[in-house]
Every structure is written in structure tokens, then in C-alpha cells.
C-alpha positions as CSV (number, residue, x, y, z in Angstrom):
1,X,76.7,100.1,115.6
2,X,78.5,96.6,116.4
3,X,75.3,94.6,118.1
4,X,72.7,92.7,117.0
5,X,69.3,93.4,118.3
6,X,68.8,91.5,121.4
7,X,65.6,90.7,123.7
8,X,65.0,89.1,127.2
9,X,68.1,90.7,128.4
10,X,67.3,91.8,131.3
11,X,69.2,92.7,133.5
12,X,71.6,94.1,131.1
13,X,74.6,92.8,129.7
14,X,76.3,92.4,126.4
15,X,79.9,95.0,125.3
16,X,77.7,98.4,125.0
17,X,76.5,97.8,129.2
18,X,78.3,100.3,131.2
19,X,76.8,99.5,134.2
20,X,74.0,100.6,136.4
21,X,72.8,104.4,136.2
22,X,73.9,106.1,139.4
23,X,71.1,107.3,141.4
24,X,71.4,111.0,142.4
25,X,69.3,112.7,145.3
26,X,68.4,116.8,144.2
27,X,67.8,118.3,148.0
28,X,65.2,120.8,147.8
29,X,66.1,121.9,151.2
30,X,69.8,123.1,149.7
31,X,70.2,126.7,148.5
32,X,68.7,126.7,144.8
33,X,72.4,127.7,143.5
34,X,73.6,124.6,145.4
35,X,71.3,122.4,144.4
36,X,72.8,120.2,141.6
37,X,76.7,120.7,143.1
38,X,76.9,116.8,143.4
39,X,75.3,116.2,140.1
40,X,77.3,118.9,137.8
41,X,80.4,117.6,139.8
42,X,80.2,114.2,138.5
43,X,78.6,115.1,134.7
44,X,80.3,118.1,134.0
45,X,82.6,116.1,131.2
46,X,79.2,115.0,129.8
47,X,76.9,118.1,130.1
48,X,80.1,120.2,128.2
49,X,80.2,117.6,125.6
50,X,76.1,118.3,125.2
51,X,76.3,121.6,125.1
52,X,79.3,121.8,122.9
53,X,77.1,119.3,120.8
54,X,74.6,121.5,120.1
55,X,76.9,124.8,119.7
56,X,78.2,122.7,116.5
57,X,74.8,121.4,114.8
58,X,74.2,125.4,115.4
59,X,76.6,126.4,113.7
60,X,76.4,124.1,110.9
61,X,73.1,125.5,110.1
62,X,74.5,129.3,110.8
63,X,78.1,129.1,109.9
64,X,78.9,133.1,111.1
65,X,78.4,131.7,114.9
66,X,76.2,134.6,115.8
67,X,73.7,132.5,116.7
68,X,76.1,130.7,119.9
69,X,77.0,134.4,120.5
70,X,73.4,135.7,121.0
71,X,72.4,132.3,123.4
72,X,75.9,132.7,125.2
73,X,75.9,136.5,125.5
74,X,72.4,138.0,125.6
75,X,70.0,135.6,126.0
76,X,72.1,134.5,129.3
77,X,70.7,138.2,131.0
78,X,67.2,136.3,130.5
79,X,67.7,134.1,132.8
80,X,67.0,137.0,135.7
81,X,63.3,136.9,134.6
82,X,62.5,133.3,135.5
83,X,60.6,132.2,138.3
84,X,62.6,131.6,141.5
85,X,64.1,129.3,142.2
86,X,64.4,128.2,138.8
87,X,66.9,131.0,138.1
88,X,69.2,130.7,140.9
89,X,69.0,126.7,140.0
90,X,70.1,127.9,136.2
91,X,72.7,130.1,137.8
92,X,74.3,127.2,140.0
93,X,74.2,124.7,137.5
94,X,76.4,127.5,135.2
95,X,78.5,127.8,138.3
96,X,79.1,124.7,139.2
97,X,79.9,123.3,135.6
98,X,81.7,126.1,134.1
99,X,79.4,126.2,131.5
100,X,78.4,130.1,130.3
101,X,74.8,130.8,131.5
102,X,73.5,131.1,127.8
């Protein structure tokens, strides 16, 4: 970390500021598998680098990778048994990102 601790800085500033956070509209009255197109189609980059995130603290802790392959293979079939519209709104953001379902 290359800052010192600031205060009264608002609004924001300083070489870490990258600008305002984008404001994103989630329309309800879309399809639920359409839902969060816009969003996924701007953060994809950043959602995969999440996800992939996470698939290697995982596998630190459970070096044989069975533990990705379960959440990526076979949990991924639970997603039918949510609630609608929560599962088609699962389903689109997997879509739409090109991340599996798991």
C-alpha cells in the first residue's frame, strides 16, 4: 500500500481514485435471465477475476480441486430448486458472463 492515511477528503482524490462508481439500473420489468445483461456486460473482466479468486484460495486449502469440480459440476443442477425468479436471474447472470453456473 503506497498512501498515507488521509481524512476530510471528500470528494475523493489522491493516485488510488478511479473515479466515480457507475450507477447501474436492474429492471425488474425485464425477463429475470435478462436482468443484469448491462451489468455482466460491463463487469464480466471483474466478476471472472472474483470467481477465479476464490476457485484458488479453494484450492489452496483442497489442493486435488474436487472441491471447484463439485461447486462447478453438481452443485450448479441446484440452482433449479431456487425460488423464481432467483434461478432464472442465476441462470442469466452465468449466461451473460460466461461464468459456469456453479
Amino acid at each position: 500500500y503506497g498512501e498515507e492515511c488521509r481524512s476530510k477528503t471528500y470528494p475523493p482524490s489522491g493516485p488510488t481514485f478511479k473515479g466515480n462508481v457507475p450507477t447501474y439500473v436492474i429492471n425488474l420489468d425485464l425477463p429475470p435471465s435478462k436482468r443484469w445483461d448491462n451489468l455482466m456486460h460491463d463487469k464480466k473482466t471483474e466478476l471472472k477475476t472474483v470467481v477465479q479468486n476464490i476457485k484458488d484460495i479453494a484450492n489452496t486449502f483442497f489442493p486435488s480441486g474436487k472441491v471447484v469440480d463439485i461447486v462447478d459440476n453438481k452443485i450448479a443442477r441446484l440452482t433449479a430448486t431456487l425460488p423464481y425468479p432467483f434461478n432464472e436471474e442465476i441462470q442469466g447472470i452465468a449466461n451473460s458472463s460466461g461464468i459456469p453456473l456453479g
